[in-house]
N, C-alpha and C positions, 0 to 999 in steps of 0.2 A: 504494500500500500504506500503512495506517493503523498504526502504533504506538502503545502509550499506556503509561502509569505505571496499577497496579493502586491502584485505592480499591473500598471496601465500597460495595453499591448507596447511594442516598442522597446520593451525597459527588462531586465533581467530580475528573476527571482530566485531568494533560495526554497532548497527543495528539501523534503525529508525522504531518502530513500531504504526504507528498511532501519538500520540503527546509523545510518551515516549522512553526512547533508553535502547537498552539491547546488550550485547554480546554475540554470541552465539560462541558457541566452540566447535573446531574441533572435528570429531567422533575417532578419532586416540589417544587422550586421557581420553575419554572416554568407552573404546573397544566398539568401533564402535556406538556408543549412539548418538542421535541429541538430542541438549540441548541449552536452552539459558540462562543467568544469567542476569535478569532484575535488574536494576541501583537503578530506584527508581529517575531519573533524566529526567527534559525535554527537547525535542527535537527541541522546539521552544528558548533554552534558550545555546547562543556560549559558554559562562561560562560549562555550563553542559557538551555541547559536546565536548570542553577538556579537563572534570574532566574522562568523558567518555574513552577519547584515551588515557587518563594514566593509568586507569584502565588495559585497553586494553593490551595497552606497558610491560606491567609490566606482566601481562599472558603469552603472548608471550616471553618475557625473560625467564620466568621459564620455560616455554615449550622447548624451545633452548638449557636450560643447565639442563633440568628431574629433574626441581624442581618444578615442578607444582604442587598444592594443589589439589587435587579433592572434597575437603568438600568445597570450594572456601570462607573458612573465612579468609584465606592470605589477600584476595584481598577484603574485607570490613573494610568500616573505623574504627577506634577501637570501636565508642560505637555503632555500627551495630551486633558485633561480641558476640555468645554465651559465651563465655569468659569473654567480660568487661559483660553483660549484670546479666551472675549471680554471678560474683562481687559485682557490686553494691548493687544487690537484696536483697544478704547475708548483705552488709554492712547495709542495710536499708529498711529490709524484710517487716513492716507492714502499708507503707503509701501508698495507694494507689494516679491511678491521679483524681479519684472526692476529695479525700480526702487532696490533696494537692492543688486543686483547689478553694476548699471552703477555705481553713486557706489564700490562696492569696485573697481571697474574702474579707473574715472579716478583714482583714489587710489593704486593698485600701477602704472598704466601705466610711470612716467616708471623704476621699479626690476627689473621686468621684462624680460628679454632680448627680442629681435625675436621668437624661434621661442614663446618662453613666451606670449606677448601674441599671438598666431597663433592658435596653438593653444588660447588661452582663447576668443576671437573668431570661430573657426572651426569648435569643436568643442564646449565647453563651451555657449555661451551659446543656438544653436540648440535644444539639448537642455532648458535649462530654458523657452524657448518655446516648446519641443514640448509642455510638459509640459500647459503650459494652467495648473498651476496662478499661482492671484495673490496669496495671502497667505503670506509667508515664515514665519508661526507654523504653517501646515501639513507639516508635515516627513515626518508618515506617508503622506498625498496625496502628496508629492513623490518620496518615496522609489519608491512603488507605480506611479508613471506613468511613472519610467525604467523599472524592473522590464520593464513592458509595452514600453517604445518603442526600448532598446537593449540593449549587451550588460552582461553583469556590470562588465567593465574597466570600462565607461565611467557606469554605476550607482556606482562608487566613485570614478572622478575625479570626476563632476559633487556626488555628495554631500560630496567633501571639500572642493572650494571653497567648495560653499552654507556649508558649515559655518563654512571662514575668515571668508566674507563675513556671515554672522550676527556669528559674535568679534568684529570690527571692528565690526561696526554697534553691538553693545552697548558699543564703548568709546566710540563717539563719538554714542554717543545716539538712535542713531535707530533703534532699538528697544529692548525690555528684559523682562529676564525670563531664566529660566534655557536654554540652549541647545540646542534641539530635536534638533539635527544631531550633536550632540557622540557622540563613538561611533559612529554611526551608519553610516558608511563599513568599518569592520572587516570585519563580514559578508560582505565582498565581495571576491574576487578579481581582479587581473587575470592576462591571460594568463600572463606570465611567473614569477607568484608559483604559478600551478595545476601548472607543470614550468618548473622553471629551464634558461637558456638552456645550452647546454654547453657548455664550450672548443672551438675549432676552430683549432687551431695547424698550421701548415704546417710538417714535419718541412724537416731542411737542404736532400737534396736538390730538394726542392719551391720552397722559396725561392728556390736558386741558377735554376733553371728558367723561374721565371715569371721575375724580374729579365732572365734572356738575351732570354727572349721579348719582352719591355715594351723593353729595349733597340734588339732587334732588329726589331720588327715594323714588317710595311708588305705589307698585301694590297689589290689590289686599286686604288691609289694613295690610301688610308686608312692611312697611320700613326699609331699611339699613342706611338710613340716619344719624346714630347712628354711625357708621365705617367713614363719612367722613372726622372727625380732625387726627386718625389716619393713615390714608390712606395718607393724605398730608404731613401728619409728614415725613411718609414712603420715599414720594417723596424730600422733602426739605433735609433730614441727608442722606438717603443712608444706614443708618442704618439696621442692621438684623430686622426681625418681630419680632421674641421675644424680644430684647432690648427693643423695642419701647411699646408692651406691658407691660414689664416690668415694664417701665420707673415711678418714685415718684415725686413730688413737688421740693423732700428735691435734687434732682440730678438736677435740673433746677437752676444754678450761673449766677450770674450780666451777667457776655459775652457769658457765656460756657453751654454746657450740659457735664454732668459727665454721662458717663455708661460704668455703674458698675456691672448690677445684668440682669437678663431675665426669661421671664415666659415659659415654652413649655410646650409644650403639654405631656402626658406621661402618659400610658395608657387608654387615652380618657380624663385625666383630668389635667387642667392646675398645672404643677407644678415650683414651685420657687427655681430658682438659683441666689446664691448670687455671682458667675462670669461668666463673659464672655465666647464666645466659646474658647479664646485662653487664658482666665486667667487671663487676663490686665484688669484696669480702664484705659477707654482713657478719653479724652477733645475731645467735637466737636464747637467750635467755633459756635458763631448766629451771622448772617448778621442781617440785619434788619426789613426783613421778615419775617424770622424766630421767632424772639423776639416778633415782632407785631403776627405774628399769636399765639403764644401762650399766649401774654398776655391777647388777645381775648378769648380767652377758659377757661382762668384761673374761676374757682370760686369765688363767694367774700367770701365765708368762707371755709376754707380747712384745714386736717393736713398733714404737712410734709410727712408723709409716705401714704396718700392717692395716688391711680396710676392715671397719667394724663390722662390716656386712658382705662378707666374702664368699663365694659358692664353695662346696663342697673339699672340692683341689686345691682351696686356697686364692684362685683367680677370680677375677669379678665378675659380677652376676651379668649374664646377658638378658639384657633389658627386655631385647623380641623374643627371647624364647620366654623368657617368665609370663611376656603379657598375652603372648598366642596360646598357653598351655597352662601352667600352671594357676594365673587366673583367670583364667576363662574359665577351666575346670572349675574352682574353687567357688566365684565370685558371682558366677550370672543364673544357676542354680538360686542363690539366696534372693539377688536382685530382681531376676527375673526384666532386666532391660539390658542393654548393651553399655558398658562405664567400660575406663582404664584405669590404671595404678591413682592418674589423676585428680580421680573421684573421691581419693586421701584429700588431698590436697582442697580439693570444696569444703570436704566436711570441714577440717579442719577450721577455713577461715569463716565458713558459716557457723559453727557453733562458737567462736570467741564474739563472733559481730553479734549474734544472739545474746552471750553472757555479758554486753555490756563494753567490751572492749573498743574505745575508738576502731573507726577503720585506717586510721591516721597509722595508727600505733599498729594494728595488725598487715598492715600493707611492708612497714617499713622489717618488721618480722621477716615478712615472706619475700621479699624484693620486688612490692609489687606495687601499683599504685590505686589510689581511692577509687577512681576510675575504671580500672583493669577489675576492681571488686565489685561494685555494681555491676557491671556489664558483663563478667563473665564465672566471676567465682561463689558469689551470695546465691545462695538458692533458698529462695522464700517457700518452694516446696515442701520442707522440710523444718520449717522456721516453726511454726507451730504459735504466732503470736497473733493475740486478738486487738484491737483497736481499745485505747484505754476509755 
């Protein structure tokens, strides 16, 4: 279905074509041609569609006073335009964009986490080989070739990199000229930005439940029994699953737990990050429970860098196999809906936000912010409070 903005015959309008907007223009300066001039802008997005009417406006004036362009590079932004495009190309004829993509590669590797540099290697950089394109000054090529090759999500992570990795290039020289990419990523969704993810908090007796089970369990001469100090961990901090796997001796102080570091998973196999997802060492304060449950657990011989929560062999728990099997077995039984290790993590900051606790205070806890707790971790599901 076609949309447009009303002009008098004569005069160009924009159009809405599916989720993208174009101008199509009048056949009177074209001798008698139908033609549209597609933006490259979305239709879904008000920003666009008055970047769109100026576009427009501004055809229309040259039409009014027979200054109209008909190669319609008048009316492209400068580095849309063959003009800046083989400009620059001259100024900096032999770097290609995989080629300026890897030197932003080897240049972020050594600050990037294992899972970050994975997932850029993994995911990202296939994508712009896919793309075929070779000049990093093509940004509307590029854009267009994800469009076709994957999903929306990953049309906006791959353009947000290209875009860092241009930023960088222009500091360091190896290209120049105004930033094709810049913005360019907005347009785009990914999944969890199209419907936010929801709280999934296990009400009490849910918690005490699966705990007995993870305790208790042992079918078939398969026990999990093995995951139960961690699982409680889970529930008592509120903590990420990797931190908690992460977690050494040497990060367990007189009052506090220091986390610092986390294990994840990455490419099937557990790997070690010495920060957090947001970078920080926080403090999480022990009650008393806390303190007691883990001086319960302690070993009477240990060394400092030994993990509190180790598998069997002594190596660290892999995160996908616990969460494909062990609780899945254990957890959706009791639940009876689909949760992850995660769904510690809700409880957790739902039941302090219920006892009273600032979300100020419990955000700063978890590394998380007041924001991030409304919106994804408080589940009023489970709240259980009346209107006073």
């Amino acid at each position: 279905m076609i949309e447009s903005t009303y002009h008098p015959r004569g005069l160009a309008r924009v159009e809405k074509d599916r989720n993208r907007l174009r101008i199509r223009l009048p056949k009177t300066v074209l001798n008698g041609k139908d033609k549209t001039f597609s933006l490259g802008l979305s239709a879904n997005s008000p920003r666009d569609w008055n970047k769109a009417q100026e576009i427009c406006d501004l055809i229309n004036t040259d039409i009014r006073l027979d200054l109209f362009d008909p190669t319609l590079e008048r009316y492209l932004p400068q580095y849309k335009t063959s003009k800046y495009l083989e400009k620059v190309k001259n100024l900096f004829p032999d770097i290609s964009l995989m080629e300026l993509w890897q030197k932003y590669m080897e240049y972020k590797t050594p600050t990037w986490k294992p899972s970050t540099l994975h997932h850029r290697q993994r995911c990202i950089t296939p994508l712009i080989k896919k793309s075929g394109v070779s000049s990093p000054y093509d940004a509307l090529e590029l854009r267009q070739k994800l469009i076709n090759i994957t999903s929306d999500g990953y049309v906006k992570k791959t353009l947000q990199q290209v875009n860092a990795a241009f930023k960088w290039g222009i500091k360091h020289k190896l290209v120049r000229g105004t930033n094709p990419y810049d913005g360019m990523a907005s347009e785009f969704k990914e999944n969890y930005e199209k419907e936010e993810p929801k709280p999934n908090a296990f009400s009490n007796e849910e918690k005490l439940a699966i705990l007995e089970a993870f305790q208790n369990h042992k079918i078939r001469g398969n026990s999990y029994k093995r995951y139960y100090p961690l699982v409680k961990f889970w529930f008592l901090t509120g903590c990420r699953p990797s931190e908690g796997i992460g977690l050494k001796w040497e990060n367990i102080k007189a009052s506090s737990i220091e986390f610092t570091e986390s294990i994840t998973t990455v490419g099937g196999k557990p790997t070690y990050s010495d920060k957090s997802k947001n970078n920080k060492t926080r403090l999480f304060p022990m009650n008393q429970e806390l303190r007691g449950f883990l001086d319960s657990i302690k070993p009477e011989q240990y060394n400092p860098t030994d993990l509190v929560f180790p598998s069997p062999d002594g190596k660290p728990i892999n995160y996908g196999n616990f969460s494909q099997r062990a609780w899945d077995s254990v957890v959706d039984p009791i639940s009876k809906r689909n949760t992850t290790p995660y769904s510690c993590r809700d409880t957790f900051i739902t039941e302090q936000v219920n006892k009273g606790v600032p979300p100020a205070l419990v955000a700063k806890w978890c590394d998380t912010s007041v924001g991030m707790i409304e919106r994804h971790y408080y589940d009023n599901s489970v709240a259980h409070i009346l209107p006073m």
